[in-house]
TIMINU-770986 format. One record per residue (C-alpha): residue in one letter; z, x, y. Coordinates in steps of 0.02 Angstrom, whole numbers, padded with zeros to 5 digits, always signed. Layout:
# TIMINU-770986
aZXY ...
***
This chain:
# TIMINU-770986
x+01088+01157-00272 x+01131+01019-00376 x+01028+00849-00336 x+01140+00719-00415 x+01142+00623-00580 x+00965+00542-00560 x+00854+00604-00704 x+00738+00748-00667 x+00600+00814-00762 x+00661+01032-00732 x+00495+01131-00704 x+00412+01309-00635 x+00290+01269-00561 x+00218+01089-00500 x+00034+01162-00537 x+00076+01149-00720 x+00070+00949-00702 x-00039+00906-00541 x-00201+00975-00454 x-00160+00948-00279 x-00302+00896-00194 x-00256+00853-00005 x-00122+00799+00112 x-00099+00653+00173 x+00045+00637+00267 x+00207+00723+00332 x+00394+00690+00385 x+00554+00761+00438 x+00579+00857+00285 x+00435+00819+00140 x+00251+00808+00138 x+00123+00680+00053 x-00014+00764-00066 x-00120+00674-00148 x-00112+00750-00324 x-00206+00727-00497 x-00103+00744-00653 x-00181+00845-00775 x-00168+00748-00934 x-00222+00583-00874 x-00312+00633-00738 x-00216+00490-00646 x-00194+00491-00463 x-00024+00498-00364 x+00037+00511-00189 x+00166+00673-00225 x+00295+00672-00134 x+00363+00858-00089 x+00548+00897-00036 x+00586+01090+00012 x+00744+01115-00074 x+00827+01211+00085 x+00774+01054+00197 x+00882+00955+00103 x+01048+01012+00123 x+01159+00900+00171 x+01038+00754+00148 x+01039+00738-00035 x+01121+00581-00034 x+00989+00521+00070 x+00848+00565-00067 x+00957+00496-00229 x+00987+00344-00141 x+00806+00323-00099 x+00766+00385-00295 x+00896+00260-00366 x+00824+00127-00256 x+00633+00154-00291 x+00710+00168-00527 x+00774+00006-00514 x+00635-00108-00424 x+00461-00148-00526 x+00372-00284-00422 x+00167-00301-00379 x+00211-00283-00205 x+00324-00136-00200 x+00240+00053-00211 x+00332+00093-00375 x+00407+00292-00413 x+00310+00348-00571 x+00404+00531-00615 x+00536+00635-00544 x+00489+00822-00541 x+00598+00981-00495 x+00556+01158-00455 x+00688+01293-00431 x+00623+01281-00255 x+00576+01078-00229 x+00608+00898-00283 x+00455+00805-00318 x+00420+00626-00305 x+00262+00561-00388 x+00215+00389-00310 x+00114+00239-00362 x-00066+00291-00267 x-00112+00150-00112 x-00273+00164-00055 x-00304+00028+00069 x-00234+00080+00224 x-00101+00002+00361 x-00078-00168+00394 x-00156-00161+00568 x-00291-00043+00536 x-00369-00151+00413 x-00323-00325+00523 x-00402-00209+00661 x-00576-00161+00546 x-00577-00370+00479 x-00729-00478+00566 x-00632-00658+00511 x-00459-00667+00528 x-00348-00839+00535 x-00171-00896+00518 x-00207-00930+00328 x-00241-00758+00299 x-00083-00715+00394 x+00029-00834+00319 x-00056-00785+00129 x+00024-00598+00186 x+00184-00634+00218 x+00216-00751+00065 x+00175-00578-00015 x+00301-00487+00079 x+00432-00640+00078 x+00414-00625-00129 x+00432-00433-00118 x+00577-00430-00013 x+00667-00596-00098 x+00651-00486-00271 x+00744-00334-00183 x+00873-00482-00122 x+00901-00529-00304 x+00935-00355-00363 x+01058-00322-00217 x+00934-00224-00112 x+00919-00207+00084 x+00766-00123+00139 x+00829-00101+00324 x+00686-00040+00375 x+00541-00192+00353 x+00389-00150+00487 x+00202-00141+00503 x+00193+00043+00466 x+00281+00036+00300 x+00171-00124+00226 x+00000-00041+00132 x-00156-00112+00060 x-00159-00063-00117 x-00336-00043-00127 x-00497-00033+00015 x-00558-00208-00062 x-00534-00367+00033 x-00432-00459-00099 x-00290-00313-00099 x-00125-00362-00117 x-00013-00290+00023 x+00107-00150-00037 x+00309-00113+00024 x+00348+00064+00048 x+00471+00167+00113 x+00642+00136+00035 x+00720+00282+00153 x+00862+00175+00220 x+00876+00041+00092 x+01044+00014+00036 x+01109-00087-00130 x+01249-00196-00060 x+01382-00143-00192 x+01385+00021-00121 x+01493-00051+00024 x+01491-00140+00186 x+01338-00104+00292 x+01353-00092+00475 x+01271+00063+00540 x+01134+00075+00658 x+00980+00106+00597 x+00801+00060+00585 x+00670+00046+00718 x+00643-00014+00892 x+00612-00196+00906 x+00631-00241+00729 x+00820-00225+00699 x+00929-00402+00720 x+01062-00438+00835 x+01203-00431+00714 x+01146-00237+00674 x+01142-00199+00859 x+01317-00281+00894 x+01388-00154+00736 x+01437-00316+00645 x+01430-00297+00449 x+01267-00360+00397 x+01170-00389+00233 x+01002-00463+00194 x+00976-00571+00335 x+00917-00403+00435 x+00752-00397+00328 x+00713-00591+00360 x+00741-00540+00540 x+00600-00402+00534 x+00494-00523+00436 x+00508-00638+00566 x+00457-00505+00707 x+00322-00446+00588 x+00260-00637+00579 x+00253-00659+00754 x+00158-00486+00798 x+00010-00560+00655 x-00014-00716+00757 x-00028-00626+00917 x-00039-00456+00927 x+00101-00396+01026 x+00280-00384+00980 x+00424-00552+01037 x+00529-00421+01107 x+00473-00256+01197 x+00522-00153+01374 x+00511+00019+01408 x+00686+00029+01438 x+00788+00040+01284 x+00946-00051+01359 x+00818-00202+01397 x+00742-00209+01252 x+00911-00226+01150 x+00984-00360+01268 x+00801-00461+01234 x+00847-00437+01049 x+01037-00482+01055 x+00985-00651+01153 x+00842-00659+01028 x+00758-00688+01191 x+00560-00733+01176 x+00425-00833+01218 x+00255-00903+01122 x+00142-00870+01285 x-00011-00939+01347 x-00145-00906+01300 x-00115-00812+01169 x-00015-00944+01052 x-00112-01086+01132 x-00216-01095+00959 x-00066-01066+00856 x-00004-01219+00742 x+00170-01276+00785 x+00220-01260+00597 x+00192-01058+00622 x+00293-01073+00779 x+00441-01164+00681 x+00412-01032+00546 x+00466-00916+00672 x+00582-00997+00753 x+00701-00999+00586 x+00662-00817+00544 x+00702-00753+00719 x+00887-00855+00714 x+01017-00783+00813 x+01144-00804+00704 x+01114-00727+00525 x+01201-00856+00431 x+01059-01002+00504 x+00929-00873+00493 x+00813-00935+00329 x+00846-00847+00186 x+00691-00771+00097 x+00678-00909-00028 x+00698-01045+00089 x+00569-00946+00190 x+00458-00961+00046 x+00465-01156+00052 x+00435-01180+00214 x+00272-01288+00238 x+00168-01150+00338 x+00196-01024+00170 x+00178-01157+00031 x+00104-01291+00120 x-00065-01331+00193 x-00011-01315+00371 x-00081-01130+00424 x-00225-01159+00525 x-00413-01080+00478 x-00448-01048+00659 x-00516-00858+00683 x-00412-00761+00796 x-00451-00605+00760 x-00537-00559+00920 x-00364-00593+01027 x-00243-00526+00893 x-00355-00360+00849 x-00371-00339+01048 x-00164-00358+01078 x-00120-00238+00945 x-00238-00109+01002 x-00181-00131+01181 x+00030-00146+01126 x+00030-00038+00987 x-00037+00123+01071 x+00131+00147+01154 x+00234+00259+01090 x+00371+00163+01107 x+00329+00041+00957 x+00299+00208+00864 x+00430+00306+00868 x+00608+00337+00792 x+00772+00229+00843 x+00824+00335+00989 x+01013+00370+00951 x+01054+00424+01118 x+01002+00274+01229 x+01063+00145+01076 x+01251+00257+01108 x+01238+00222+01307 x+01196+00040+01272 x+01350+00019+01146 x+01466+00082+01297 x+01397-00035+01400 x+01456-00172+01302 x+01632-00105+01311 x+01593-00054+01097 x+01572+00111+01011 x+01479+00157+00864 x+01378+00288+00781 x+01201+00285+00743 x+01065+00348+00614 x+00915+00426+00663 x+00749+00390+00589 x+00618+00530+00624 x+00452+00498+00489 x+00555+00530+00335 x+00746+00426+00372 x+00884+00528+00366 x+01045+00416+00366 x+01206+00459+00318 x+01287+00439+00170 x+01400+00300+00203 x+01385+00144+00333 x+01539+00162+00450 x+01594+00068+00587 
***
């Protein structure tokens, strides 16, 4: 089965280059090992792709392999070798050790605004590098952000680059992502571009500072109309102790309309990044409570349900087709209308 024109190193046997110790994870169509190559004794997360699981989806994996050959940044879990057996495709990752974002906020004693706003410069510098090289991640959320190491001073880590897209490869304007992170434009099946991942930045910024998400119902309709109106609120009590120059942070991220949504560099000047304005109040005790009371449901966890995202297009009088996003992405090989 022929994998495309990436560059792939042909072996037998992936036992001839890695001791595979454990696993650590699983999607749609791959596992996570954690593996040991044998001559440097280095170790990588190993990606493993059944050959037969990936018919039909190959696109999927060169795009994601093209993506991950291009980017080098300290934020972004970087692709170290390509590997292929007669039977599977093998993707040896940079090794992150630390954990998920909430976990770890979850595990912290001390937590403050500073610490919050120190994160997402990281992930606004990450994400403004893909920008420059013509990348959309399209898929920006808690889940995919990693602590590099178990040490308090780790950097945070991007990973995932399932449904990123370069924006010379044509218009995007499919469907796809996850619940409650995706912008308005991407649910009205406009064509769209970077904006979408200052969107999710924004949600993801709002959800440190509180716990709980600016947009959330059980139904799926609901929670769409919330995000189309970019309907949401900074409650009391829980934003009561929240500086107004995070809630104007906000504010720009989580813009309506794309083209006054902040772009990730102006993002990166705005006075609660690069200024002195993010409080050093502790609220970890209200945020690590929220996301352990909002973040258990299933609904935050799971893929973009295609069927109820169809119904809701109808509704609006609008058709379109949809991507969905089970673990491991599996889009299709072209955004269409």
């Amino acid at each position: 089965m022929p994998l495309g024109k990436n560059v792939k190193k042909k072996i037998e046997d992936i036992n001839m280059v890695y001791n595979i110790k454990e696993k650590l994870g699983a999607g749609a169509f791959s596992e996570v090992v954690l593996a040991q190559e044998k001559n440097s004794e280095r170790l990588v997360a190993l990606k493993c792709i059944p050959k037969k699981a990936l018919r039909g989806k190959e696109a999927v994996v060169e795009n994601e392999i093209a993506v991950l050959k291009k980017i080098t940044h300290q934020n972004i879990v970087s692709l170290d070798d390509i590997y292929e057996s007669p039977t599977h495709l093998y993707l040896a990752m940079e090794l992150v050790t630390g954990g998920e974002l909430f976990d770890r906020i979850i595990e912290r004693g001390y937590y403050t605004e500073k610490d919050a706003s120190q994160l997402i410069g990281q992930v606004l510098d990450a994400v403004q590098y893909l920008h420059n090289m013509g990348i959309v991640h399209r898929d920006l959320k808690p889940e995919n952000l990693l602590y590099a190491t178990p040490f308090e001073d780790s950097k945070i880590m991007i990973s995932d680059f399932g449904l990123s897209k370069f924006e010379d490869s044509g218009m995007m304007a499919t469907a796809c992502g996850t619940p409650g992170y995706v912008a308005p434009e991407l649910l009205e099946q406009k064509p769209y571009g970077k904006a979408v991942d200052v969107w999710a930045i924004g949600v993801i910024s709002y959800i440190l500072l509180c716990g709980y998400p600016p947009f959330y119902d059980e139904n799926d309709s609901e929670l769409f109309n919330q995000i189309l109106k970019a309907e949401y609120e900074f409650d009391s009590p829980y934003w009561d102790d929240i500086s107004e120059s995070a809630k104007d942070f906000i504010r720009h991220l989580l813009e309506r309309e794309p083209e006054k949504r902040l772009t990730c560099e102006q993002a990166l000047q705005h006075p609660w990044i690069c200024g002195d304005t993010a409080l050093e109040r502790d609220i970890h005790g209200s945020v690590s409570e929220q996301i352990q009371k909002n973040f258990a449901r299933s609904q935050w966890k799971r893929a973009f349900n295609a069927t109820s995202f169809l119904r809701h297009i109808t509704k609006m009088g609008q058709s379109a087709e949809t991507e969905e996003h089970h673990g491991e992405p599996v889009p299709e090989e072209k955004d269409k209308w």
